[in-house]
C-alpha positions as CSV (number, residue, x, y, z in Angstrom):
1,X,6.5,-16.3,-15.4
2,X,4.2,-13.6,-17.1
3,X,4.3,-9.8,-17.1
4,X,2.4,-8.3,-14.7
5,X,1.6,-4.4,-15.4
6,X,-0.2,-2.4,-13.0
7,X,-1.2,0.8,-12.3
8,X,-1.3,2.2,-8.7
9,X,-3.1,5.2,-7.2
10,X,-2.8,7.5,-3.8
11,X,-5.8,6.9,-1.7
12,X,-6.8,8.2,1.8
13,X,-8.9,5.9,3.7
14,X,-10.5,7.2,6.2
15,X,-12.3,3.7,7.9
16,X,-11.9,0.3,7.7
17,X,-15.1,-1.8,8.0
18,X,-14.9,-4.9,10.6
19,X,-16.8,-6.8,8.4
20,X,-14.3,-6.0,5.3
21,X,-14.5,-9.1,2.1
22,X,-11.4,-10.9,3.3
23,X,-11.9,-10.6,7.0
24,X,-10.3,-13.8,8.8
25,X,-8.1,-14.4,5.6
26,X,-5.5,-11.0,5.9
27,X,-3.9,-9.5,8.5
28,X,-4.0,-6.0,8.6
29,X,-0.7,-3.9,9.1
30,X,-0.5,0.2,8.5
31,X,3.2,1.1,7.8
32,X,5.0,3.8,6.1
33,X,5.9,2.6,2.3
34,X,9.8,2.5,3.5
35,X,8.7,-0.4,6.1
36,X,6.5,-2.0,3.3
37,X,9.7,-1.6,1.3
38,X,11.6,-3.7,3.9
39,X,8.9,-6.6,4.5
40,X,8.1,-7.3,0.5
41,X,10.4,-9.3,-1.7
42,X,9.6,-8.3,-5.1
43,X,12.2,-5.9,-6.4
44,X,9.6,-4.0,-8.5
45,X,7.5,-3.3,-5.6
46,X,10.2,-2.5,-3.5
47,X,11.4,-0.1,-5.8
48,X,7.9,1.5,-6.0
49,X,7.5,1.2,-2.2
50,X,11.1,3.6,-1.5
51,X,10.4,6.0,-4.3
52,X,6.7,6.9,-3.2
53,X,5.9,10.3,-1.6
54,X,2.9,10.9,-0.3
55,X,1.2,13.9,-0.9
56,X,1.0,16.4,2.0
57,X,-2.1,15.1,4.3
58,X,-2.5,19.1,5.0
59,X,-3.6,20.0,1.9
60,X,-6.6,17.1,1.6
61,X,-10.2,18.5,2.0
């Protein structure tokens, strides 16, 4: 299996259009990154998932 190397960014979304690209081919589910932890199986991600911290919502503009 190959090396995958990515690089991941913060983002705040602030809608989600009905008619999004893969609409009828994903299920949509907002969690906190601990419960994304919990429902992935790749160890990296995992890993990524428990040690994210958001940044405080407060201080956005």
């Amino acid at each position: 299996m190959a090396t995958c190397i990515v690089d991941v960014f913060e983002i705040a979304v602030t809608e989600i259009r009905a008619d999004f690209k893969e609409h009828g081919q994903r299920q949509l589910h907002w969690v906190s990154p601990d419960e994304a932890a919990r429902r992935v199986r790749e160890v990296e991600l995992k890993s990524m998932l428990v040690a994210f911290k958001p940044h405080d919502k407060k201080k956005r503009r």
